[in-house]
C-alpha positions in Angstrom: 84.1 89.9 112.3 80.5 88.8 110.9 77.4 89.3 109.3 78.2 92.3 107.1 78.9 92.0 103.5 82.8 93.2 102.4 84.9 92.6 99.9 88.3 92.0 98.6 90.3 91.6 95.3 89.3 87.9 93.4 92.7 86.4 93.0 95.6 85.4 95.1 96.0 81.6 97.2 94.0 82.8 99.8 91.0 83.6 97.4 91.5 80.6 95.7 91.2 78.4 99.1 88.0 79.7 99.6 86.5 79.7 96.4 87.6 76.1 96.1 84.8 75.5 98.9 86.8 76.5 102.5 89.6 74.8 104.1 90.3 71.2 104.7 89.1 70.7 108.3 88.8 68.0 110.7 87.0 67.7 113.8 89.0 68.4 117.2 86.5 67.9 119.6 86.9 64.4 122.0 85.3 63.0 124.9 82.7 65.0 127.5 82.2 68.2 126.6 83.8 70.6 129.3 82.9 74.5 129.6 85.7 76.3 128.3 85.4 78.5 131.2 85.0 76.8 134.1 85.9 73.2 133.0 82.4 71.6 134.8 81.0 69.4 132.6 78.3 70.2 129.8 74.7 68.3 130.4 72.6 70.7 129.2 71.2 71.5 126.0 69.9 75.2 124.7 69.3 74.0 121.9 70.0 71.3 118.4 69.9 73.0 114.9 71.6 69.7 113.3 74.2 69.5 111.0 75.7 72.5 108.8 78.2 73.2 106.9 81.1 76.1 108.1 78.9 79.7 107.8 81.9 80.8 105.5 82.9 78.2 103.5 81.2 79.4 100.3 81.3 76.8 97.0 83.0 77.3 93.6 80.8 76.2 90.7 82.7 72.6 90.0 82.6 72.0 93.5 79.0 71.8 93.8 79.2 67.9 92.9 81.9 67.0 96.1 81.6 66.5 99.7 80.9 69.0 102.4 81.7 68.9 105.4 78.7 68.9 108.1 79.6 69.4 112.0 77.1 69.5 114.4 75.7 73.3 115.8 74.3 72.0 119.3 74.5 74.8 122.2 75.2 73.7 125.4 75.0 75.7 128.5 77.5 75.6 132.0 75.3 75.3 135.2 77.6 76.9 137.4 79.1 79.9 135.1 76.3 80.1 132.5 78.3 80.3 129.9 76.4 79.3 126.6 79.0 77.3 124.2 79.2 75.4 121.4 82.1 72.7 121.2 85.1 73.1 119.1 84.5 70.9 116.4 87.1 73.0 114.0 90.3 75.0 114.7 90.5 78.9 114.9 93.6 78.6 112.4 90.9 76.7 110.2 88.4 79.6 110.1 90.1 82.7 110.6 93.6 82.5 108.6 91.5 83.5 105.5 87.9 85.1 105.8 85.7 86.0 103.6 84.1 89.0 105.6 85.4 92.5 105.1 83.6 94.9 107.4 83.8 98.0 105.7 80.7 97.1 103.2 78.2 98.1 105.8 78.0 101.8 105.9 76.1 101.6 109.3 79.0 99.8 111.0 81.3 102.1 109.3 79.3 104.8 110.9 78.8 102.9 114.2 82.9 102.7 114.1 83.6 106.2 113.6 81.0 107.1 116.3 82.7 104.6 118.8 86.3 106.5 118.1 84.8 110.3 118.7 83.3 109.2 122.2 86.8 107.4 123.0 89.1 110.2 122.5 86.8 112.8 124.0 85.8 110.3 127.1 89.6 109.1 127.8 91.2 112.4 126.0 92.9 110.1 123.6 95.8 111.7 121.9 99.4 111.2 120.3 100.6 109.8 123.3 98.4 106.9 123.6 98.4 103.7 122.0 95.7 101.4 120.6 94.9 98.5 119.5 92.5 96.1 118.3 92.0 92.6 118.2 90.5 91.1 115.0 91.0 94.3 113.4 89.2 93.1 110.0 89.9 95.6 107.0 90.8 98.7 109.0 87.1 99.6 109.6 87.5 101.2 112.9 91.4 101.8 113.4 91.4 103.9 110.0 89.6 107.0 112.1 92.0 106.7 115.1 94.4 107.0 112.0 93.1 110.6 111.0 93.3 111.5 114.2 96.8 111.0 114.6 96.7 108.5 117.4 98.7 105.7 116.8 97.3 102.2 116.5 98.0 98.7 115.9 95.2 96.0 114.5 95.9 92.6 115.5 94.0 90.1 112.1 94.9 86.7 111.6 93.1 86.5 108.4 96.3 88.2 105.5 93.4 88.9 103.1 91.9 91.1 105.3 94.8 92.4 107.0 96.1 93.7 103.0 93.3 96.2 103.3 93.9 97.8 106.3 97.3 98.5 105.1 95.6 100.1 102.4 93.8 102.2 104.5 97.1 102.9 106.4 95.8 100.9 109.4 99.4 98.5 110.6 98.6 95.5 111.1 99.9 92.2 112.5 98.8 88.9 110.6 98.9 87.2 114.0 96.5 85.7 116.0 96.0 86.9 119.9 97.5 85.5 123.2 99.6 84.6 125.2 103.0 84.6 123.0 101.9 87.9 121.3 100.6 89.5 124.5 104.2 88.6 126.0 105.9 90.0 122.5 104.0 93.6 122.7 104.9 93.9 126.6 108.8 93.2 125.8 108.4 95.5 123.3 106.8 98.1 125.1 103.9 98.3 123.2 100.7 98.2 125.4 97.7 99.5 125.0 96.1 102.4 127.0 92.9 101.5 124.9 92.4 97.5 123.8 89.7 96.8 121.6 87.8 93.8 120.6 84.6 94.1 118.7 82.6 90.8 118.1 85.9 88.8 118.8 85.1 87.6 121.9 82.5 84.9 120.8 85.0 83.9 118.3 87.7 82.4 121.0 87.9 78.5 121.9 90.5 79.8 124.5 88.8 82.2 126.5 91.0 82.2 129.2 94.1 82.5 127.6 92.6 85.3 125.6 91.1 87.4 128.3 94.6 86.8 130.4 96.7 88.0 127.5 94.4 91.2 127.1 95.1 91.7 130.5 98.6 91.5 130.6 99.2 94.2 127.5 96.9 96.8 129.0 99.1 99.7 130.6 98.3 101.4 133.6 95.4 103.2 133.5 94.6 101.0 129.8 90.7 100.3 129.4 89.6 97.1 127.3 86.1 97.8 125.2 84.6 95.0 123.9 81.2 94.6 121.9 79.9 91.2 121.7 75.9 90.2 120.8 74.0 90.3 124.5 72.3 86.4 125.3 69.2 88.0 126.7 68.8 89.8 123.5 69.4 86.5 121.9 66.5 84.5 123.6 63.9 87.3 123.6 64.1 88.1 119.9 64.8 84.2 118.7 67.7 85.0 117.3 69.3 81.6 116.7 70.4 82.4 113.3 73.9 83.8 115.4 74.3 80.4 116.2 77.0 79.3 114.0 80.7 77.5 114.2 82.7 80.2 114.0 80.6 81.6 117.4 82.3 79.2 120.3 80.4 81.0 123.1 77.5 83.5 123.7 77.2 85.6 126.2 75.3 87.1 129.1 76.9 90.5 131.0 76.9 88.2 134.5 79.5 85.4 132.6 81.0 88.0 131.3 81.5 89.8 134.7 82.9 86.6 136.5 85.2 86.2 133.4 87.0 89.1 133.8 87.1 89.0 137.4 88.4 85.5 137.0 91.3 87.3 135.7 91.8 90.3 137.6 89.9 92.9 135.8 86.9 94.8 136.8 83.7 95.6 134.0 83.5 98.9 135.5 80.5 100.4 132.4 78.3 98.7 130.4 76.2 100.0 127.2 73.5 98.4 125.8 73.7 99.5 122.0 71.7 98.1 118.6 74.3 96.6 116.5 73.8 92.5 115.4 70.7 93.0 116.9 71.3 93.8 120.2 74.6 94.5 121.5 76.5 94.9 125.0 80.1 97.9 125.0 81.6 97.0 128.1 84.8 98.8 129.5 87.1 97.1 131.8 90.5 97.8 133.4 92.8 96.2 135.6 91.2 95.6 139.2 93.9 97.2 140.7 93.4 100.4 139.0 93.2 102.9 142.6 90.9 105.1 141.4 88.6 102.6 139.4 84.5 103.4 139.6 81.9 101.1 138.4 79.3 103.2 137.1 75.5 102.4 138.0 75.2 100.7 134.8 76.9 97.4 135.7 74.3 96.3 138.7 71.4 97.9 137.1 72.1 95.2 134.3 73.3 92.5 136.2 70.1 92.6 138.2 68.0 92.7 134.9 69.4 90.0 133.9 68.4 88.0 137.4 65.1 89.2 136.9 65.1 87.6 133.4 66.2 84.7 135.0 69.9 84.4 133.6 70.7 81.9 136.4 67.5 79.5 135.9 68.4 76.8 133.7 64.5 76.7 132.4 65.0 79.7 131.0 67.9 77.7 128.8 66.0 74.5 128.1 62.7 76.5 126.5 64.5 77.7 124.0 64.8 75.2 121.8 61.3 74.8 121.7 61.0 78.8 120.9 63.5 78.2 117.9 61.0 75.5 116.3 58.1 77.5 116.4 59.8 80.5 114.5 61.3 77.4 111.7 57.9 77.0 111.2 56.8 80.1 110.9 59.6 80.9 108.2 58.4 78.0 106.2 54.7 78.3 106.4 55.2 82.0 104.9 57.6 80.9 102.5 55.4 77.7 101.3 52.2 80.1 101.4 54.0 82.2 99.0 55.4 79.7 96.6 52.5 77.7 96.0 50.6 81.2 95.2 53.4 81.5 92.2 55.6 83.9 93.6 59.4 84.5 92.9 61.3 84.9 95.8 65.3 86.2 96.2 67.6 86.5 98.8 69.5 89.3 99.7 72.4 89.0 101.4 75.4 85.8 102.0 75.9 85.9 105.3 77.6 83.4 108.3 73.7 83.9 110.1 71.8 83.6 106.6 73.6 80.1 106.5 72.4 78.9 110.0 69.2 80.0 109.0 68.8 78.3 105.5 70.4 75.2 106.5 68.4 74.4 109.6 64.7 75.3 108.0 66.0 73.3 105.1 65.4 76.5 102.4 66.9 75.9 99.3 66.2 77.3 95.4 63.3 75.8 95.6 62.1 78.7 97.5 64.7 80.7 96.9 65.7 81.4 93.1 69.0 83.1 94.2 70.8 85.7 96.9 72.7 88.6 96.0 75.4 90.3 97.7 77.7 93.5 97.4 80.9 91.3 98.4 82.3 90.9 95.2 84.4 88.0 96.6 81.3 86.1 97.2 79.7 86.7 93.9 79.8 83.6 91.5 79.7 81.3 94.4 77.0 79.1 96.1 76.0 78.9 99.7 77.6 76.3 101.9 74.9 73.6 102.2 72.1 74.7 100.7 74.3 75.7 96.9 71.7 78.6 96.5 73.4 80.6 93.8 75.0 84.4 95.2 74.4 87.1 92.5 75.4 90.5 92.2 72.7 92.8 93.5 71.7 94.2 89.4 70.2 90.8 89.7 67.2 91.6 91.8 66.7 94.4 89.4 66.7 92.0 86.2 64.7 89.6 87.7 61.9 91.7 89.7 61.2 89.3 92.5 58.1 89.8 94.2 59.7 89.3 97.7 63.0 90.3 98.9 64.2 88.1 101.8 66.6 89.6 103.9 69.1 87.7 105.6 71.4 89.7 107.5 68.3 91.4 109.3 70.6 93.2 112.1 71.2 95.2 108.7 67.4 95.5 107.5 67.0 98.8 107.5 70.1 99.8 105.4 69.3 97.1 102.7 65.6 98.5 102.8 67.2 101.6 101.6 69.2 100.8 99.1 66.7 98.4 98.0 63.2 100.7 98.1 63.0 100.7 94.3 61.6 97.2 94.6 58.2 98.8 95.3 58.4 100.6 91.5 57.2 96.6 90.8 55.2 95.9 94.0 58.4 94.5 95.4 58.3 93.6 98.9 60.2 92.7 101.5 60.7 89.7 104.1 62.3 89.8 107.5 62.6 86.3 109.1 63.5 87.2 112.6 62.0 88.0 115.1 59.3 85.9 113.5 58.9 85.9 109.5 57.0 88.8 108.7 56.6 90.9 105.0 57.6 94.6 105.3 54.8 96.5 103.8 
């Protein structure tokens, strides 16, 4: 549900909340921070990027002179589950009932969709007698090939926007969010899923174990969850912090998410390690239950992986903090380097990750003259925060920047594409993570 550009039609109440600068929130979190999990208490830090804004609540042009609203993005970590959390400073109904982020705009994840659907009907011979569905369906992105396929299929999206353009697509969907009351609804109904689905959704659940229960309950026998969420290990090694963001409650390693499942009576029986956001993890679970359930190789080879990394030593949590501050400075001594040697520099791209990023290295248009995007519905608008101004992407061919910095790098090599002709002027590009670096 993040970090690739979409669109949507520019009118309408729910446009109009956005554009007027994001909902009116307040912050829910009380007392000692608890791990949604487990309940132990939190101690430990992972690490403090201060105070920032919501990654999605984009600002109209009269609204640049009013108050954000600034909630702390501090990761803690669980010592006894391991589970990697932020606290829930805003409601779910507060994000997600209206979301600027339409997945279809990235044709790799388009692509990466349509690939994931072949492999599912040929591995579980999918057919018109099964039934799927998908939690936090976004636009219709994935559902619309089980569509064509004549397999029918149900996305779950709490955000209506959204939700209108998988019904364009022909995709049904329910404007619901997921759990228990909906989970309960399906089974009465007889509508459980011999394939659940959940792609980057997980991360996005204060209640994980309400969630992961209800997933459990509407799965049929012999049903298989997939789920793709970003991999923690992949997160450390590659200083990806820029993930980091409110709307992301928890991140995860394949050993919590093991014990989560287990927790309630489902078994991760296959696990695929696969490039989206940057480094990814495809798990498939079913019920534990299931007589003739067999965990493939893949699940201890990468459990043991990630004990060799050291997934279960807190000092491989507390040093990353310091990792994170080393690659800020990094960003900013290229950018300052570049600037004070005259050079124009634009952004392309507006997404939730581009905002961690800007707002904790402090980047604004003073190094930064604007950002473009495809996302129509972002165009006109101004960062959360930072009120760097987002463009259409004809900008960047007006203008002639000499560098190009890409923010939604899990993306780089599709934007390098449809950006080469920046070389015509000497153009070049700048990708900030793993560590800032020009693109020759």
């Amino acid at each position: 549900m993040e970090d690739r550009p979409g669109r949507t039609d520019d009118h309408g109440p729910e446009a109009a909340r956005v554009r007027s600068g994001g909902p009116t929130v307040s912050p829910i979190s009380a007392g000692p921070a608890r791990c949604r999990f487990c309940s132990e208490p939190l101690t430990d830090t992972v690490v403090d990027l201060g105070m920032s804004p919501l990654c999605e609540s984009y600002v109209r042009p009269e609204k640049l002179n009013s108050m954000e609203a600034f909630y702390p993005l501090h990761v803690l970590v669980c010592r006894t589950c391991w589970l990697v959390q932020i606290e829930e400073y805003v409601s779910s109904d507060a994000i997600f009932s209206e979301y600027a982020y339409f997945s279809s705009f990235s044709q790799s994840w388009v692509q990466h969709a349509q690939d994931y659907v072949t492999m599912m009907i040929d591995r579980f011979a999918l057919g018109a007698h099964s039934n799927v569905i998908e939690l936090a369906s976004n636009d219709g992105y994935l559902l619309q090939w089980f569509v064509k396929a004549g397999i029918p299929c149900l996305g779950i999206e709490p955000a209506a926007n959204v939700a209108a353009a998988a019904e364009d697509k022909g995709v049904p969907t329910l404007v619901r969010f997921f759990g228990a009351d909906l989970a309960d609804e399906l089974t009465a109904e007889d509508r459980r899923a011999d394939v659940l689905i959940g792609n980057n959704v997980l991360a996005q659940v204060p209640n994980l174990n309400e969630f992961v229960a209800a997933m459990r309950a509407v799965l049929a026998p012999g049903g298989v969850v997939t789920m793709e969420f970003p991999h923690l290990v992949t997160l450390f090694e590659q200083n990806q912090f820029d993930t980091i963001y409110h709307e992301h409650f928890s991140y995860f390693s394949f050993t919590t998410a093991v014990a989560l499942f287990a927790h309630h009576g489902m078994t991760i029986f296959d696990v695929e390690e696969i490039p989206t956001h940057g480094g990814s993890l495809r798990i498939f679970a079913s019920r534990a239950s299931e007589p003739d359930l067999s965990i493939r190789a893949s699940v201890g080879e990468l459990l043991a992986r990630e004990e060799r990394f050291g997934i279960t030593d807190i000092a491989r949590y507390l040093s990353f903090g310091r990792q994170v501050e080393e690659t800020k400075r990094g960003i900013l001594a290229l950018l300052i380097d570049l600037k004070r040697n005259g050079k124009h520099i634009a952004g392309y791209g507006a997404p939730g990750k581009g905002n961690t990023l800007l707002n904790y290295c402090g980047i604004r248009s003073d190094f930064l003259d604007f950002t473009v995007d495809r996302n129509t519905y972002k165009q006109g608008l101004f960062l959360p925060g930072t009120h760097i101004p987002i463009l259409p992407p004809e900008e960047i061919d007006r203008s002639r920047p000499d560098f190009v910095f890409i923010l939604p790098w899990n993306v780089k090599q599709e934007i390098m594409a449809q950006m080469a002709h920046i070389r015509d002027w000497g153009g070049q590009f700048i990708v900030p993570i793993p560590q800032a670096h020009i693109v020759p």
